[in-house]
py3Dmol code that shows the C-alpha trace and the ligand (Angstrom):
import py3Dmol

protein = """\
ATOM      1  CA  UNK A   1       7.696 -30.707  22.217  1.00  0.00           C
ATOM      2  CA  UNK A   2       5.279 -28.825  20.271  1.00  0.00           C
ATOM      3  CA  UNK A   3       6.596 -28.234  16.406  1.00  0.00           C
ATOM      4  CA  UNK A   4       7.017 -24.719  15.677  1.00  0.00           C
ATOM      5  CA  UNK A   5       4.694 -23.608  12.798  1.00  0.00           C
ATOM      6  CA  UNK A   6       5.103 -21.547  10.041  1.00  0.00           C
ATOM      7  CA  UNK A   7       3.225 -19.976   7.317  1.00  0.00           C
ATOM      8  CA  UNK A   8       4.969 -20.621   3.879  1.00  0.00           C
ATOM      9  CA  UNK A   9       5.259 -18.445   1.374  1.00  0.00           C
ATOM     10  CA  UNK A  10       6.239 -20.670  -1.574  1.00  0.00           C
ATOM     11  CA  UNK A  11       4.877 -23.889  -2.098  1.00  0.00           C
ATOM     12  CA  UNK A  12       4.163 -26.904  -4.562  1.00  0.00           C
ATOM     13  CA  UNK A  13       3.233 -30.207  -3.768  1.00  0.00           C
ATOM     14  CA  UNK A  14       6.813 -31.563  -2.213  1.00  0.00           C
ATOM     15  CA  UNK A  15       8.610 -28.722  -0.801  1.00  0.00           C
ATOM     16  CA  UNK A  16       7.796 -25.504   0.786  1.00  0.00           C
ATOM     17  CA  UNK A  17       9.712 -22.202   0.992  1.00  0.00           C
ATOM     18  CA  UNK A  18      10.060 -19.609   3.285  1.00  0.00           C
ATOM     19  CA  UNK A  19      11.453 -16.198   2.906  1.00  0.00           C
ATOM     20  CA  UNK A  20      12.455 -12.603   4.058  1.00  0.00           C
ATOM     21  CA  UNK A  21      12.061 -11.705   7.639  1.00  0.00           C
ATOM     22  CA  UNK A  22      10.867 -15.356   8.126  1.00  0.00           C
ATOM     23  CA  UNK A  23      13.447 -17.224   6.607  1.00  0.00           C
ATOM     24  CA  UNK A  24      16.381 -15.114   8.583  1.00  0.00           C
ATOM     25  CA  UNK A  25      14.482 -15.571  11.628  1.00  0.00           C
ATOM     26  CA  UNK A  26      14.686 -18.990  11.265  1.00  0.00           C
ATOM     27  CA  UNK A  27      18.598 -19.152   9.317  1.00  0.00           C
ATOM     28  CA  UNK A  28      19.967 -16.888  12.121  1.00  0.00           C
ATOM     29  CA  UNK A  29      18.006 -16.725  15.141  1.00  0.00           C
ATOM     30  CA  UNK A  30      16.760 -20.214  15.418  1.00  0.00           C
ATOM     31  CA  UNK A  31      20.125 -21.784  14.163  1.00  0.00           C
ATOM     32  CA  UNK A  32      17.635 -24.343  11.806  1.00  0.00           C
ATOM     33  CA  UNK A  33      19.438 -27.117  10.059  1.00  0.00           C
ATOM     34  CA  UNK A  34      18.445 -29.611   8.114  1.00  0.00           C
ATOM     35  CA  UNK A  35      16.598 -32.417  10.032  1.00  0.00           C
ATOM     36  CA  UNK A  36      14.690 -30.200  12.131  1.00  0.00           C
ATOM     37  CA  UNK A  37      11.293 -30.838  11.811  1.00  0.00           C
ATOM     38  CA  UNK A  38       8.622 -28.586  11.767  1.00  0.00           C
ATOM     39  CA  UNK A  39       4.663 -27.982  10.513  1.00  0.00           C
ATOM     40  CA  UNK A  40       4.358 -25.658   7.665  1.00  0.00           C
ATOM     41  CA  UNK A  41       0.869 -24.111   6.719  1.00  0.00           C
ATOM     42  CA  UNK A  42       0.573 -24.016   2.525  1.00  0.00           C
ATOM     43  CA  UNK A  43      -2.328 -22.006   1.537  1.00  0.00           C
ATOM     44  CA  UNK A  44      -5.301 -23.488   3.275  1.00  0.00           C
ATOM     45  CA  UNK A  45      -4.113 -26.910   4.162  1.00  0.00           C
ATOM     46  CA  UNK A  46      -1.427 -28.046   7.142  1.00  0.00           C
ATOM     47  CA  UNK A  47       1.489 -30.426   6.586  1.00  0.00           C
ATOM     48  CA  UNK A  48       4.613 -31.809   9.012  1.00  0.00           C
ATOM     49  CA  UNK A  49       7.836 -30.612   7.562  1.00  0.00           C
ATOM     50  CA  UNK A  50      11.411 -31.325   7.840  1.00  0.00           C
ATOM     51  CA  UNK A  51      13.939 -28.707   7.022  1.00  0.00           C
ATOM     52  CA  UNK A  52      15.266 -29.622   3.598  1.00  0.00           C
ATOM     53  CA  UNK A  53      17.619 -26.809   2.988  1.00  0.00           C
ATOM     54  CA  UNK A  54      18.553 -23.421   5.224  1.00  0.00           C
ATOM     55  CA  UNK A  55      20.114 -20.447   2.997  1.00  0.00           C
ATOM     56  CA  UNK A  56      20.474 -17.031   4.633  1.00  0.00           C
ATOM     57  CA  UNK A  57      17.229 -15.316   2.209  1.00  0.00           C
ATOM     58  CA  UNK A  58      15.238 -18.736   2.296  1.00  0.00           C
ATOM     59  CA  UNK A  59      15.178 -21.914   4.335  1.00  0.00           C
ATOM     60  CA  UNK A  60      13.441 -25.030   2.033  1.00  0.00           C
ATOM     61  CA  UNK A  61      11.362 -27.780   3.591  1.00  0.00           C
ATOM     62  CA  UNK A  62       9.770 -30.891   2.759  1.00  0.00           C
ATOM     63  CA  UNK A  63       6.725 -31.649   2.749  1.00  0.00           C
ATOM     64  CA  UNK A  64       6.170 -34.962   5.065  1.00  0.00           C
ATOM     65  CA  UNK A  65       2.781 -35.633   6.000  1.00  0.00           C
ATOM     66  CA  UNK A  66      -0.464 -33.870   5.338  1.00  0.00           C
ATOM     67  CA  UNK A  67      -2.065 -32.996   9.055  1.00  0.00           C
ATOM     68  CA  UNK A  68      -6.152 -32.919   9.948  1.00  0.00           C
ATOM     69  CA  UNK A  69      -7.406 -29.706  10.005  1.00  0.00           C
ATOM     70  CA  UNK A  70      -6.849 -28.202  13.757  1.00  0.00           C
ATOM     71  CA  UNK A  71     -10.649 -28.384  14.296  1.00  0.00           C
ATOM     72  CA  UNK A  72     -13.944 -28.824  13.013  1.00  0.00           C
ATOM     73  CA  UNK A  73     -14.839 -25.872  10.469  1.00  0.00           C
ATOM     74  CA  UNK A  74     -16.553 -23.152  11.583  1.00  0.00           C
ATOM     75  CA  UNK A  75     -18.515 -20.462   9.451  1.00  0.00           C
ATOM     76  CA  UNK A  76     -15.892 -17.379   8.548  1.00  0.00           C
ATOM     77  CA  UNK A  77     -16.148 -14.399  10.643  1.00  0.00           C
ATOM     78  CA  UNK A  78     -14.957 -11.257   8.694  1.00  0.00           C
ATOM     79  CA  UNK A  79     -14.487  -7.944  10.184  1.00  0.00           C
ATOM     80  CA  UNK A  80     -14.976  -4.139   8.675  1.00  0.00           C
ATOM     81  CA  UNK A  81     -12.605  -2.324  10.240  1.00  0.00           C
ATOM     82  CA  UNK A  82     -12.817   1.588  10.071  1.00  0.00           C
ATOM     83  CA  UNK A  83      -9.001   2.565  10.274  1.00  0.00           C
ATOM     84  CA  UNK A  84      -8.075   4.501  13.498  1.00  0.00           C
ATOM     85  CA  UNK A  85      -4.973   4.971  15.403  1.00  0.00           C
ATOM     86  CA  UNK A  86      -2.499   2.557  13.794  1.00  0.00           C
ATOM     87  CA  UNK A  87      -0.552   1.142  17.051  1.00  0.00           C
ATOM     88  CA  UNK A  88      -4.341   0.663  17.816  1.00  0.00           C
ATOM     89  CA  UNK A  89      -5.564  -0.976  15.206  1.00  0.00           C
ATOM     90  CA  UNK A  90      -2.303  -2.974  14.566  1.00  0.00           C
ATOM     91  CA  UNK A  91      -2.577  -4.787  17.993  1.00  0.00           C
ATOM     92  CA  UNK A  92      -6.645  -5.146  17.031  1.00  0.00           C
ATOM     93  CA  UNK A  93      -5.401  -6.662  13.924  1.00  0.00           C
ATOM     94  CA  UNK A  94      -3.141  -9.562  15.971  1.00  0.00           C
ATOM     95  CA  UNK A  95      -5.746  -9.741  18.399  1.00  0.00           C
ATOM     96  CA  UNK A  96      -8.606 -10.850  15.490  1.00  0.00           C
ATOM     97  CA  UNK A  97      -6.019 -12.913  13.599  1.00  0.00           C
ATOM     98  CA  UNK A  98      -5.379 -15.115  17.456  1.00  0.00           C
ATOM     99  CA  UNK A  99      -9.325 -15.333  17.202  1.00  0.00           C
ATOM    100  CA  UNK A 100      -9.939 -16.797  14.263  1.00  0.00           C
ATOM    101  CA  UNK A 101     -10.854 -13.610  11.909  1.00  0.00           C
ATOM    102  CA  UNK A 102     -11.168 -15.098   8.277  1.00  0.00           C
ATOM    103  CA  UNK A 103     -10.753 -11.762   6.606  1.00  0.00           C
ATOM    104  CA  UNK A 104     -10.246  -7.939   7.656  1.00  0.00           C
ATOM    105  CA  UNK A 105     -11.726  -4.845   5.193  1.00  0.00           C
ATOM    106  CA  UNK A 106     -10.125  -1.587   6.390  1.00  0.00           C
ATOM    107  CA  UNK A 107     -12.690   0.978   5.774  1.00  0.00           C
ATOM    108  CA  UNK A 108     -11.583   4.623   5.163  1.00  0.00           C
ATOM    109  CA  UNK A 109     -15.048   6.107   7.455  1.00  0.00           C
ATOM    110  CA  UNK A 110     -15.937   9.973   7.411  1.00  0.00           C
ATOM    111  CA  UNK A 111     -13.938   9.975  11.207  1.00  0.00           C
ATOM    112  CA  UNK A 112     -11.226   8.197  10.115  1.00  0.00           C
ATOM    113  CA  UNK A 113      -8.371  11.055  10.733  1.00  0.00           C
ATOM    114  CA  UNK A 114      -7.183  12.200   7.202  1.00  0.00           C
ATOM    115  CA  UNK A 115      -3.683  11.444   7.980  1.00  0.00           C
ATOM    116  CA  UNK A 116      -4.616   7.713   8.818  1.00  0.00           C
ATOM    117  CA  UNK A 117      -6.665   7.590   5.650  1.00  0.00           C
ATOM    118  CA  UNK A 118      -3.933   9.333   3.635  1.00  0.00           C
ATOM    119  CA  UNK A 119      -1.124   6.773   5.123  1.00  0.00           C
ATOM    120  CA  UNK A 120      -3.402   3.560   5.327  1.00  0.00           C
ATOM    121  CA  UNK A 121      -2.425   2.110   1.601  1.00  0.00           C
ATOM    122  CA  UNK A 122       1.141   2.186   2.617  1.00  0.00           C
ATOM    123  CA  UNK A 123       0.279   0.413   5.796  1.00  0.00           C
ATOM    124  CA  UNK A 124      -1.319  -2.725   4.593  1.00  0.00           C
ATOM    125  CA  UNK A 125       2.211  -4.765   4.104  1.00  0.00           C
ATOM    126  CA  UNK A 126       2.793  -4.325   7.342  1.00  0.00           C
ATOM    127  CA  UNK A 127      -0.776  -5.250   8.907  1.00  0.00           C
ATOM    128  CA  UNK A 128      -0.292  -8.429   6.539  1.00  0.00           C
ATOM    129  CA  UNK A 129       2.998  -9.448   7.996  1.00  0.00           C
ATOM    130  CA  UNK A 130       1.032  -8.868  11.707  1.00  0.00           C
ATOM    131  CA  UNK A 131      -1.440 -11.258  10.263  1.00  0.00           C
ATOM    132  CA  UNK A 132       1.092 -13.997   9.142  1.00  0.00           C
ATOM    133  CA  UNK A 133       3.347 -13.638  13.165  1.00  0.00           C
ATOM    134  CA  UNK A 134       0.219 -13.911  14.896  1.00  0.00           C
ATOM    135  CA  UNK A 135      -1.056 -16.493  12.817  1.00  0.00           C
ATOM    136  CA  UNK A 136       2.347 -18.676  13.593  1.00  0.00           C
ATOM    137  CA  UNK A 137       2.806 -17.504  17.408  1.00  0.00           C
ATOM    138  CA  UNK A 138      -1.444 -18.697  17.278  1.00  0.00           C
ATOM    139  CA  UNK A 139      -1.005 -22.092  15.454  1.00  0.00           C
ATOM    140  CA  UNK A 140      -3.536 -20.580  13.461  1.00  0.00           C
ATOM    141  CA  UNK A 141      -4.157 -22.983  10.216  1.00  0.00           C
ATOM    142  CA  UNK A 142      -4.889 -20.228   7.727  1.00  0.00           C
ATOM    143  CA  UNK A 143      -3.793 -16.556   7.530  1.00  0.00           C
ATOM    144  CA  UNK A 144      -6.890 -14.185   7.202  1.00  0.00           C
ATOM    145  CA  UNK A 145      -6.961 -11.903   4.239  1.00  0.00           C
ATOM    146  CA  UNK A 146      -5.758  -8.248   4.966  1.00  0.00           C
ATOM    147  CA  UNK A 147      -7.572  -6.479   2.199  1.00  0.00           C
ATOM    148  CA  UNK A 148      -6.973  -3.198   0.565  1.00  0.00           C
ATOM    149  CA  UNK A 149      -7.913  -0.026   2.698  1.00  0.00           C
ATOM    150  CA  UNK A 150     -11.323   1.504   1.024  1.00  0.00           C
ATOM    151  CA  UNK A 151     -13.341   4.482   1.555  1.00  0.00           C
ATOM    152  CA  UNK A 152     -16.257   3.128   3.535  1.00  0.00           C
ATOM    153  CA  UNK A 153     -18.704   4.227   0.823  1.00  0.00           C
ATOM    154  CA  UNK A 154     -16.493   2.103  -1.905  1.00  0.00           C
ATOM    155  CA  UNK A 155     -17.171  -1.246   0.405  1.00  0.00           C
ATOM    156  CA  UNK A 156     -20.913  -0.583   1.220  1.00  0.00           C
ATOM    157  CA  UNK A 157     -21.336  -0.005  -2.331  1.00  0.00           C
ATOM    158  CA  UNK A 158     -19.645  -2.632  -4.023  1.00  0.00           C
ATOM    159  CA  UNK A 159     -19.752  -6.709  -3.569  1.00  0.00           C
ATOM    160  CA  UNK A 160     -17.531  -7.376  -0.325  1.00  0.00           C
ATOM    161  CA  UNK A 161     -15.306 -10.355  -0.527  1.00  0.00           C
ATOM    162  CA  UNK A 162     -17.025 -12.435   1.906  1.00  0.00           C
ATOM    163  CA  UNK A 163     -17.121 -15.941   1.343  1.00  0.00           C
ATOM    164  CA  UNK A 164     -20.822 -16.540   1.124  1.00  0.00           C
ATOM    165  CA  UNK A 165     -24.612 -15.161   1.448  1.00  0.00           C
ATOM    166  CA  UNK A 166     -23.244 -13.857   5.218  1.00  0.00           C
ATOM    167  CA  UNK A 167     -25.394 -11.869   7.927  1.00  0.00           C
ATOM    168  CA  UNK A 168     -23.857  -8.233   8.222  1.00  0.00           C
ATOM    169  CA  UNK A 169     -24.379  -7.015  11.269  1.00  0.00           C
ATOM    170  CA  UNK A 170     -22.842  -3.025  12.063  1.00  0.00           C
ATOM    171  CA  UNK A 171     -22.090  -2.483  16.083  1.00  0.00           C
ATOM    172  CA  UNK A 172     -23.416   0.903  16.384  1.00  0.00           C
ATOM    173  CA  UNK A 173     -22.396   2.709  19.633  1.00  0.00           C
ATOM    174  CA  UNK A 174     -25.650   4.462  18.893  1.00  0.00           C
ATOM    175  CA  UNK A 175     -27.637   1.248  19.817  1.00  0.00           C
ATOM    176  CA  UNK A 176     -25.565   1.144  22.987  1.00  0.00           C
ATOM    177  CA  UNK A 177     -27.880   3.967  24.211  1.00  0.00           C
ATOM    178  CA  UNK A 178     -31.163   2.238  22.605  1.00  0.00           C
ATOM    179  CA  UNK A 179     -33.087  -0.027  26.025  1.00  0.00           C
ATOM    180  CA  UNK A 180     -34.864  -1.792  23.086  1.00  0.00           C
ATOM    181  CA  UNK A 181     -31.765  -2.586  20.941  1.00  0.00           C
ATOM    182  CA  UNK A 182     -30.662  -6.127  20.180  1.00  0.00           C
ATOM    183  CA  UNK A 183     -27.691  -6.991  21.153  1.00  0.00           C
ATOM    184  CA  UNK A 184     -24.544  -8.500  18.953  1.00  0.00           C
ATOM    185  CA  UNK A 185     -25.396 -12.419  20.742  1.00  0.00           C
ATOM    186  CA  UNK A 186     -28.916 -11.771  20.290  1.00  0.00           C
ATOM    187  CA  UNK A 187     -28.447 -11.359  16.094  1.00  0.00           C
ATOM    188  CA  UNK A 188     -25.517 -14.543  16.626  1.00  0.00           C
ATOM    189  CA  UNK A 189     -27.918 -16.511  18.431  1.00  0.00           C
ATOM    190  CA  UNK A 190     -30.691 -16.295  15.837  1.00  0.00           C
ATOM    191  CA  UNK A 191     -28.279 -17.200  13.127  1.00  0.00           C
ATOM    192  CA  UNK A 192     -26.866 -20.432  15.217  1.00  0.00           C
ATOM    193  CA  UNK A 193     -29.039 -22.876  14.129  1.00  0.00           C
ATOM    194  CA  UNK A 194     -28.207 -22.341  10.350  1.00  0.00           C
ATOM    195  CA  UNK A 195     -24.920 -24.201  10.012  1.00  0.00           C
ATOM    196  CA  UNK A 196     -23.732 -22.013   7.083  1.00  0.00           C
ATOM    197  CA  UNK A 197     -24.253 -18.928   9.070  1.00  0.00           C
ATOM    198  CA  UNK A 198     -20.996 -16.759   7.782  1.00  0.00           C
ATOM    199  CA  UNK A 199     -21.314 -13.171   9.767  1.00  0.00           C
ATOM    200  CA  UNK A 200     -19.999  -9.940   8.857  1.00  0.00           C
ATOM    201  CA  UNK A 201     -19.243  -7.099  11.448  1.00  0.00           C
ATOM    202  CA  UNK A 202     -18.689  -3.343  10.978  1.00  0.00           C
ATOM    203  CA  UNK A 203     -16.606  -1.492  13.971  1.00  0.00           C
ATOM    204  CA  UNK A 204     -16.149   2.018  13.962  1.00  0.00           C
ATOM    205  CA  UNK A 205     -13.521   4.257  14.605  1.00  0.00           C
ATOM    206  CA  UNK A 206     -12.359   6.730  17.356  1.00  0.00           C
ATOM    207  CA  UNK A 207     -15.188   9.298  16.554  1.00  0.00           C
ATOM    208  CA  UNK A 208     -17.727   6.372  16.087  1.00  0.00           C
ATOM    209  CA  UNK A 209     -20.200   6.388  12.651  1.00  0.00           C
ATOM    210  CA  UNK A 210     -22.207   9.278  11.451  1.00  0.00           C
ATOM    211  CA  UNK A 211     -25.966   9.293  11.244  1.00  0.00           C
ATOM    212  CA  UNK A 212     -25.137   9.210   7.707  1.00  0.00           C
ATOM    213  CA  UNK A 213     -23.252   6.060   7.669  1.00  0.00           C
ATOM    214  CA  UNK A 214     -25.730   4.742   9.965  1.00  0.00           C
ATOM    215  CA  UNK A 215     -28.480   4.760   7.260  1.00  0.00           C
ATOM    216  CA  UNK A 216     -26.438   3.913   4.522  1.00  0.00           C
ATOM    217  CA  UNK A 217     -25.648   0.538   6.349  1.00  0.00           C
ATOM    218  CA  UNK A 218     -29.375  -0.095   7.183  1.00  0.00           C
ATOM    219  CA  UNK A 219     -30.019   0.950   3.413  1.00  0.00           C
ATOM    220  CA  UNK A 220     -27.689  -1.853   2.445  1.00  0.00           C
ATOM    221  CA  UNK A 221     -28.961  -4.640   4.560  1.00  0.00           C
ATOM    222  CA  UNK A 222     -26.444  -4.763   8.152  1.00  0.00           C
ATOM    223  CA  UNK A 223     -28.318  -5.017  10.958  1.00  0.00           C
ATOM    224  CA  UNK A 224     -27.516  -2.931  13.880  1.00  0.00           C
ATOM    225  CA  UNK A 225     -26.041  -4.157  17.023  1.00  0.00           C
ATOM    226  CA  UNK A 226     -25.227  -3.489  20.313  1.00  0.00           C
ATOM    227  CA  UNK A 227     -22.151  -4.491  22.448  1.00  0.00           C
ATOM    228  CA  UNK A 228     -24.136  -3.451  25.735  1.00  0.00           C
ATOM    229  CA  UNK A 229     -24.804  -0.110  27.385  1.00  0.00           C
ATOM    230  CA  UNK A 230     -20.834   1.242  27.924  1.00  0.00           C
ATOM    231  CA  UNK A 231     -19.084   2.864  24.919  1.00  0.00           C
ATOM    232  CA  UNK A 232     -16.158   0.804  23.692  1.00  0.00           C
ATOM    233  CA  UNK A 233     -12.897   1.526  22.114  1.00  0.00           C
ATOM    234  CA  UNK A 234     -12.802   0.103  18.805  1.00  0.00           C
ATOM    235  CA  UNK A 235     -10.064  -2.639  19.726  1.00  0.00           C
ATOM    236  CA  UNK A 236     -12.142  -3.198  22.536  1.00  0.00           C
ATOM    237  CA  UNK A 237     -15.123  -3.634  20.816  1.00  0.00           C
ATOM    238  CA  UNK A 238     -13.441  -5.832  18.299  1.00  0.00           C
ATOM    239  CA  UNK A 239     -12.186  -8.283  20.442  1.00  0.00           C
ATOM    240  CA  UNK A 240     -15.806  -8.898  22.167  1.00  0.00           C
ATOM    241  CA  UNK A 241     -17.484  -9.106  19.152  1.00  0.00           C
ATOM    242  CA  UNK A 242     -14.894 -11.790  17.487  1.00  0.00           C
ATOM    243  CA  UNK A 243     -14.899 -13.378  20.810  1.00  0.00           C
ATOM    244  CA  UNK A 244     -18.871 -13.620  21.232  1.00  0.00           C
ATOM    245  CA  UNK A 245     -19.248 -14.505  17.506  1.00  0.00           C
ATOM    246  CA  UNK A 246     -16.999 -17.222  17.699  1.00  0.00           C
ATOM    247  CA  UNK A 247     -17.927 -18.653  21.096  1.00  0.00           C
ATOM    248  CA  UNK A 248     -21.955 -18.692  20.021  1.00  0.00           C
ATOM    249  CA  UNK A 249     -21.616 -20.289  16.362  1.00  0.00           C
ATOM    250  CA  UNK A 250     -18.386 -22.768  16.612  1.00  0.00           C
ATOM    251  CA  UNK A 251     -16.415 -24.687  19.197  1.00  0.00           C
ATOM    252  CA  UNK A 252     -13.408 -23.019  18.266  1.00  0.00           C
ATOM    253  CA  UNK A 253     -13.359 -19.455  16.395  1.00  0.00           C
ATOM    254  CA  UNK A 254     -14.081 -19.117  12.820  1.00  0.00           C
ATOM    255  CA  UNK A 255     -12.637 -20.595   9.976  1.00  0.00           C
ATOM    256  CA  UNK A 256     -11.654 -19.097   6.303  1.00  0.00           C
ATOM    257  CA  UNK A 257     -14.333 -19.688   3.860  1.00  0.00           C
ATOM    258  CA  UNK A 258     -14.032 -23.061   1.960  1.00  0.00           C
ATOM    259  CA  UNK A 259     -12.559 -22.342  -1.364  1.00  0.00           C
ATOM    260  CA  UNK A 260     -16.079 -24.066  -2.763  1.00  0.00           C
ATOM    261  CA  UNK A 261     -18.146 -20.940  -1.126  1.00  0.00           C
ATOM    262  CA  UNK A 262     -18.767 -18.174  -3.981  1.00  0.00           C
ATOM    263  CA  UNK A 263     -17.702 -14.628  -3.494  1.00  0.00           C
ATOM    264  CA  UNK A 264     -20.896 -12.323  -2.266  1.00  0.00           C
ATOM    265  CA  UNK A 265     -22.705 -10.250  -3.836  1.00  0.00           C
ATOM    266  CA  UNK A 266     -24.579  -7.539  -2.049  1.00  0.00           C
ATOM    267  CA  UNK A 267     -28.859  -7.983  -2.253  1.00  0.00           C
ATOM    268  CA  UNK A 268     -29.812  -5.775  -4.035  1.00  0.00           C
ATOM    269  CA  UNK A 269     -31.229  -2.370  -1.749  1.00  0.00           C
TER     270      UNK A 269
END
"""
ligand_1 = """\
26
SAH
N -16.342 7.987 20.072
C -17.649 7.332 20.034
C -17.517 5.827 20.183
C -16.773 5.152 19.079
S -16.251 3.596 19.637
C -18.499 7.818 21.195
O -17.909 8.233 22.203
O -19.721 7.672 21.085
C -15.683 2.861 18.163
C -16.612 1.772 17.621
O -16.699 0.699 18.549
C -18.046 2.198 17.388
O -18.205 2.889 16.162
C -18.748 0.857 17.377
O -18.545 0.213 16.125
C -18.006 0.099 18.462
N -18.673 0.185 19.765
C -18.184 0.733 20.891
N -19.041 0.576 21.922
C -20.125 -0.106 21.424
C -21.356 -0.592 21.977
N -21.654 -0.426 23.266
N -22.216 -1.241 21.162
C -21.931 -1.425 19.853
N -20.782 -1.004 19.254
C -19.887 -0.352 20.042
"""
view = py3Dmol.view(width=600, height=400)
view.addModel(protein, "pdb")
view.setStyle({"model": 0}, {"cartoon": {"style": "trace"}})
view.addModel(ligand_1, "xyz")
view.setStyle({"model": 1}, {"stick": {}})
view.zoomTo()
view.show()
């Protein structure tokens, strides 16, 4: 029987501890008692686990037996998100985290609806705690980084957390009307054969980009991409692109940055 997994959020070099929602889950729903074993992600590394100690707020475990990585590494995939409908992009952000995504930037674009943008700060928790479910439900080995929501000017301007010298590439429904464009696998496909390839992609939100936003992302070095001729909803289009990222540069969807790889900073324009 598979081992359930679960992503701790305490942990030293014996023991690891979850909490909150988690820990009741497990206390109350899942009856655990000591004994039961289980497999416990602790920061970026995997370990079996026995249940050391079950308390209604917190269920301990030990720490048995450090596990191989699930899979070969892969370069990180992270995604620029501009926030739209949140039931939307909440099931967009599960759907990444099953595939792989190492990180997720919500950007705060000129369509983004005001409300969204006004409400998106106090949504982040939440998207996290989507991030660490889908991780488990997933067997996921790491849980990708839900960062801050910032205004899409903010992100283009400043160094984006990305974990090194990556390819940015923006999918621009605009290019989806371009016969000449290049699409998303043909920019993947070119980056293949270099085995640190670590890609960046920019999705839009309901209303799509501006021309503005457009040129400011050519200005700062993405390269523009297209999904194919029809016009995609933004989940949509994030699940191809993760999907034909992941399938053209690694066996098995991306993996987080290794802790080695420097943070980015943007070329200069
Ligand atoms: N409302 C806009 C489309 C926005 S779709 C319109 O009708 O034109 C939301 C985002 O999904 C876009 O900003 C883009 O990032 C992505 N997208 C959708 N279809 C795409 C395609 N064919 N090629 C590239 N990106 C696409």
């Amino acid at each position: 029987m598979t081992r359930r997994r679960w992503i701790a959020s305490e942990f030293d070099r014996e023991t690891a501890t979850l909490t909150g929602a988690q820990a009741d889950h497990l206390a109350r729903v899942l009856r655990a008692t000591a004994g039961m074993q289980a497999e416990i992600v602790a920061g970026d590394r995997l370990f079996r686990a026995v249940v050391a100690e079950v308390a209604p707020a917190a269920v301990r475990f030990r720490l048995e037996e450090e596990l191989p990585a699930a899979s070969p590494s892969a370069p990180p995939v992270t995604l620029l998100v501009a926030v739209f409908k949140f039931d939307r992009l909440e099931w967009a952000i599960e759907k990444a985290t099953e595939l792989g995504v190492a990180a997720i930037h919500p950007a705060l674009a000129r369509r983004t609806e005001k409300h969204l943008a006004q409400a998106a700060a106090a949504r982040v928790q939440r998207w996290r705690r989507i991030a660490i479910e889908a991780t488990q439900q997933s067997r996921g080995s790491f849980v990708p980084a839900i960062h801050d929501p910032q205004p899409l000017a903010t992100l283009l301007a400043a160094p984006l957390e990305t974990p090194a010298a990556d390819t940015r590439i923006l999918l621009s429904e605009h290019e989806a009307v371009n016969p000449s464009a290049l699409t998303l696998a043909d920019r993947i496909q070119s980056l293949a054969a270099s085995s640190e390839a670590a890609v960046t992609l920019a999705i839009g939100p309901e209303g799509g980009w501006t021309s503005e936003e457009t040129a400011r992302f050519a200005e700062t070095g993405w390269l523009a991409a297209s999904l194919g001729p029809r016009i995609l909803r933004a989940e949509t289009a994030i699940i191809a692109s993760l999907a034909i990222t992941a399938s053209l540069l690694a066996t098995d969807g991306p993996h987080p940055p290794s802790t080695a790889q420097q943070s980015f900073h943007p070329r200069s324009t």
